[in-house]
C-alpha positions in Angstrom: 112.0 69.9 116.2 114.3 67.1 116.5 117.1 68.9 117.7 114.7 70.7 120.6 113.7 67.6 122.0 117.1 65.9 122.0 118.4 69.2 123.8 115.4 69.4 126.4 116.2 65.7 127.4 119.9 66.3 127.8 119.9 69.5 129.7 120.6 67.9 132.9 123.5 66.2 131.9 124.9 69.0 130.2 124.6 70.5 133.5 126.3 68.1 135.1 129.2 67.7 132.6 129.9 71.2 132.2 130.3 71.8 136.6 132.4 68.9 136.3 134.8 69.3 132.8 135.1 73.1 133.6 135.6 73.6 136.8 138.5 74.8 138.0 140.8 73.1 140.9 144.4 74.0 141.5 146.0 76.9 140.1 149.9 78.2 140.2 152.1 79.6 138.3 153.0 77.6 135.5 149.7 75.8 134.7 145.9 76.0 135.4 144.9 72.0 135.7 140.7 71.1 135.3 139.0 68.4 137.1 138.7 65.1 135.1 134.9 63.7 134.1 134.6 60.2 135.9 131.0 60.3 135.3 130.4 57.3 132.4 127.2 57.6 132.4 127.3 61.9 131.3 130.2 60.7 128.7 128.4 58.5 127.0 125.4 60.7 126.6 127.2 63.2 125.9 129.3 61.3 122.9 125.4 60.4 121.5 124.5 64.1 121.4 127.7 65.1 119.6 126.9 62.3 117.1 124.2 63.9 115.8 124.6 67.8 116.1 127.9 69.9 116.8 129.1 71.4 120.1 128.9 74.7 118.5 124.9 74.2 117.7 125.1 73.3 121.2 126.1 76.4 122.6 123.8 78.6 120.8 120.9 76.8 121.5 122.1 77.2 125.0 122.7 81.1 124.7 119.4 81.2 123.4 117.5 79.4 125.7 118.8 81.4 128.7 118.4 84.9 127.2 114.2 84.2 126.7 114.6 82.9 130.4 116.0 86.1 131.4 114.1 88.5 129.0 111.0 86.4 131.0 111.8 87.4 134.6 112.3 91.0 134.6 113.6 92.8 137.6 110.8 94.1 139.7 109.7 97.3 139.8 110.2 99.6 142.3 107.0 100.9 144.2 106.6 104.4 144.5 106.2 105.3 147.9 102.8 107.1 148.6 102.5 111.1 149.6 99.8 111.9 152.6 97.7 114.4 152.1 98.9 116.3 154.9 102.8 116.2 153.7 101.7 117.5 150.1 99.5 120.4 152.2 102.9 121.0 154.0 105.2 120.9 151.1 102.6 123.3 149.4 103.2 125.7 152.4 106.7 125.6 152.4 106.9 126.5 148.8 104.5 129.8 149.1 106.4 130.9 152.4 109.8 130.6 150.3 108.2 132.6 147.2 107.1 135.5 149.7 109.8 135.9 151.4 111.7 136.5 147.9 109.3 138.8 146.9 110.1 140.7 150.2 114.0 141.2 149.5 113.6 142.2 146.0 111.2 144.7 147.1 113.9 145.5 150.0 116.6 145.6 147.7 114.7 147.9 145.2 113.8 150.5 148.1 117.8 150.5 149.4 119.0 151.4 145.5 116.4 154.3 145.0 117.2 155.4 148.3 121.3 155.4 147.0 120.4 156.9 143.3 118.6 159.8 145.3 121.3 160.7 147.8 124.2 160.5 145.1 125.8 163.5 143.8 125.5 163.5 140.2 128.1 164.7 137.6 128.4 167.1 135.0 129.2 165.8 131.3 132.3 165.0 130.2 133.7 167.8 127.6 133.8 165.2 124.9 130.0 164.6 124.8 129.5 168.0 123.5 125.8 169.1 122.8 125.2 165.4 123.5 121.6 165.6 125.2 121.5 164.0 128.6 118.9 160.4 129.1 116.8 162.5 131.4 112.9 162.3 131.0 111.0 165.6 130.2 114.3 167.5 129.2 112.8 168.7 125.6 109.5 169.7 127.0 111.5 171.6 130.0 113.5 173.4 127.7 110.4 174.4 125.7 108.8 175.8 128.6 112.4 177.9 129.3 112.3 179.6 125.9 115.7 177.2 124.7 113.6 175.4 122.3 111.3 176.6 119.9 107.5 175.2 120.6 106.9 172.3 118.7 105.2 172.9 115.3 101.7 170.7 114.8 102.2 168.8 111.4 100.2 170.3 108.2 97.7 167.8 107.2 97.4 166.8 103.6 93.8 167.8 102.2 91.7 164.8 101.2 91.4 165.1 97.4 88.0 164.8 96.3 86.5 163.9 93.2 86.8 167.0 90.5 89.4 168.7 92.7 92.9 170.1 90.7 95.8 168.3 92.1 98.6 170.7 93.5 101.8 171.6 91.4 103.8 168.5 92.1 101.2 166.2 91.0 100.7 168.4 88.2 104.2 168.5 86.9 104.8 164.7 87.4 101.5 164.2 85.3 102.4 166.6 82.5 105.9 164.4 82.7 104.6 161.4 82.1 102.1 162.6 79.3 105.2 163.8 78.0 106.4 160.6 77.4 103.7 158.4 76.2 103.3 161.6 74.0 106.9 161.0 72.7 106.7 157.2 72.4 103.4 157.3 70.7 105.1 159.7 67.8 107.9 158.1 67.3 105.8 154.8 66.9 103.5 156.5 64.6 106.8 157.7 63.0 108.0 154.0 62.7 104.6 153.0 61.6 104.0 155.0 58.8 107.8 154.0 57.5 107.0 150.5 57.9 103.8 150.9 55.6 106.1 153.4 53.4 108.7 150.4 52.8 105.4 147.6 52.9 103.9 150.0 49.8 107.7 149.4 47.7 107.9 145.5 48.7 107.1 143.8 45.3 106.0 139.8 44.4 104.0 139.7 47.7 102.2 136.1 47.6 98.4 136.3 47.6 96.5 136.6 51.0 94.7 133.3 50.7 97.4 130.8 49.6 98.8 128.5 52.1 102.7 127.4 52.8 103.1 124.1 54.8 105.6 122.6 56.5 106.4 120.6 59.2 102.7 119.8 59.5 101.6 123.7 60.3 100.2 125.3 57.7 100.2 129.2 57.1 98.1 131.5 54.8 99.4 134.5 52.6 98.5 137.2 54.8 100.7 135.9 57.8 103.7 135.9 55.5 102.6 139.8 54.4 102.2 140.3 58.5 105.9 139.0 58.9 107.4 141.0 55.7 105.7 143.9 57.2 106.7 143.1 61.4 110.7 142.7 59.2 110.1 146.6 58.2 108.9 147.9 61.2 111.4 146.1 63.8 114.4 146.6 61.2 117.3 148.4 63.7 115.8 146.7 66.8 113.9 149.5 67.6 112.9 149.1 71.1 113.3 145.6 72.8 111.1 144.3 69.5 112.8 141.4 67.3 114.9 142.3 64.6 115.3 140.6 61.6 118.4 138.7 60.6 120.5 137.9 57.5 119.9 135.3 55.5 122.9 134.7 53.6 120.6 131.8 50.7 124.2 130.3 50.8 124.7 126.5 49.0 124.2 123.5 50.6 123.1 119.6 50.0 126.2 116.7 49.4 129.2 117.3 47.8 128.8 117.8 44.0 125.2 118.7 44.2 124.9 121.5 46.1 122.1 123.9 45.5 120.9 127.1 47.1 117.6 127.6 49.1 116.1 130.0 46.7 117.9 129.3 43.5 116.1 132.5 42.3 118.3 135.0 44.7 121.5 136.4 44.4 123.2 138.2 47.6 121.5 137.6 50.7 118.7 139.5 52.2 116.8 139.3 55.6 114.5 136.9 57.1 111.6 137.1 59.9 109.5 134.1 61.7 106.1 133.4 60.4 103.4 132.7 62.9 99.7 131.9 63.0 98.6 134.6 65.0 97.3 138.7 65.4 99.9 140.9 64.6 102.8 137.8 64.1 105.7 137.6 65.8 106.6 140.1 67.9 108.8 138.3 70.0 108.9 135.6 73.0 107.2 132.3 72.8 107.4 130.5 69.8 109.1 131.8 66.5 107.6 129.0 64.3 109.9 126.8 61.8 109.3 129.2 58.7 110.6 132.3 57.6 109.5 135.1 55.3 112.3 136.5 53.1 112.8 140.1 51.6 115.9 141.7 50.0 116.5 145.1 48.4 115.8 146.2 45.6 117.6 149.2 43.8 114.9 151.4 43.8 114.8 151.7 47.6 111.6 149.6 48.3 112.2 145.3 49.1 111.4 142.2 47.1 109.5 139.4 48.8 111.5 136.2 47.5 109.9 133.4 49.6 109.2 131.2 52.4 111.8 128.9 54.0 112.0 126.1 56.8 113.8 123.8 58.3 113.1 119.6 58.4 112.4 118.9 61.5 112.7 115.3 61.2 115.9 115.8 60.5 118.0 114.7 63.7 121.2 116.5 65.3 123.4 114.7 64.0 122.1 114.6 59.9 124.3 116.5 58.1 121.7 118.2 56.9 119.9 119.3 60.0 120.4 123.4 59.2 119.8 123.2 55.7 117.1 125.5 54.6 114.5 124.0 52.1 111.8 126.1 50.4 108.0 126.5 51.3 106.3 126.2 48.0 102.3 127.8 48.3 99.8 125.9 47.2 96.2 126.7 46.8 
């Protein structure tokens, strides 16, 4: 605030020093000489200013000051000049007379080309367009009428089918095609079913349908391991784009020195299939569970239930553990 007031009261000797330190008097070719300041009294007031503040605060207060003075007094704007009533009828006139008379010589200009395309001589084909139809309106119908051109056949319509009515041959055959096939699917999976109740008949040590295996915190009865043993039957060989089951080798694993196998009862490996909480188990997609149901062969062609087996999934990545399989026990 200081600084404002100390600048307001000086600005007419800053006027006055700067016309008379800056101003230019002689100039030739060797130097440019300025006018000396023999005003004491602008000096002195000048050396009290630059006492307290810099010439370089100076100048931008000064840069400042002039540009709100400027921004304050804008240049005047410039009146638009007023339009009679009359000129705006005239102008109004002029533009309709000009839009007529174009309207006139297009219409002119049309009439003179007609006129030309009319009194022209016109041209036979060229030998290299062939059969190549000429761009002439009404030439099919014309050469109807002149017997070159058979008459032009009205289409068939397609009879509405109606409730209870037989469909012609094609739909027919394209039906009996398609029964065909669900026919053929549904045998084959009859076929696949029966076998998988065949080999679910020979599968021996099958745990009772109302224990429970947990692990992981999910819990599963009996009957969902017999629903995966018998889902490993009927999928074995990937029939279809169904799951398949897949080895399980029960091979050793813990630290060095005491390393033990999943199912210390099994020797040889035998296959393994995901045990879900659900209708008909796992038949692939969504989630395959952490536990799985394992069978092996048995010599007499039938399979051998030998047990459940999971992961620890608190385990991390990077235990060393983190694929070891440990065994489900049931419980009641």
């Amino acid at each position: 605030m200081r600084f404002s007031f100390a600048l307001a009261a000086a600005l007419p000797l800053l006027a006055r020093f700067t016309s008379t330190f800056a101003a230019p008097v002689a100039l030739d070719s060797d130097e440019l000489s300025y006018r000396s300041v023999d005003d004491l009294e602008v000096r002195e007031s000048m050396a009290d200013l630059a006492a307290d503040f810099s010439l370089r605060d100076v100048r931008d207060y000064l840069d400042a000051v002039l540009e709100a003075r400027a921004k304050g007094a804008p240049y005047k704007a410039k009146e638009k000049k007023k339009v009679s009533a009359a000129d705006q009828k005239a102008r109004k006139n002029a533009v309709r007379t000009k839009q007529a008379t174009n309207q006139a010589n297009n219409a002119a200009k049309k009439k003179a080309l007609q006129a030309k395309q009319a009194t022209e001589p016109r041209y036979a084909k060229p030998r290299s367009a062939g059969k190549q139809k000429p761009n002439v309106p009404g030439y099919r119908a014309k050469g109807r009428a002149e017997g070159r051109r058979l008459p032009k056949q009205p289409k068939t319509p397609k009879p509405q089918a109606k409730k209870g009515d037989r469909p012609n041959a094609k739909a027919q055959a394209k039906q009996a095609a398609a029964n065909a096939r669900r026919k053929s699917r549904a045998t084959a999976n009859g076929a696949q079913f029966a076998d998988a109740k065949a080999q679910m008949s020979k599968t021996t040590n099958l745990p009772g349908r109302k224990q429970k295996f947990t692990a992981n915190g999910h819990t599963v009865t009996g009957k969902d391991v017999r629903t995966a043993v018998f889902n490993s039957h009927h999928f074995n060989g990937n029939k279809g784009s169904k799951p398949s089951p897949k080895q399980f080798n029960n091979r050793e694993q813990g630290p060095a020195g005491a390393k033990t196998k999943p199912l210390p009862h099994m020797t040889g490996s035998g296959n393994e299939f995901p045990v879900v909480k659900k209708a008909g188990g796992y038949q692939g997609g969504g989630d395959v569970g952490t536990m799985r149901a394992i069978t092996q062969p048995n010599g007499s062609g039938g399979h051998s239930f030998k047990g459940v087996v999971a992961h620890d999934a608190s385990r991390a990545p990077s235990h060393p553990g983190y694929n070891d399989h440990l065994q489900v026990h049931p419980h009641a």
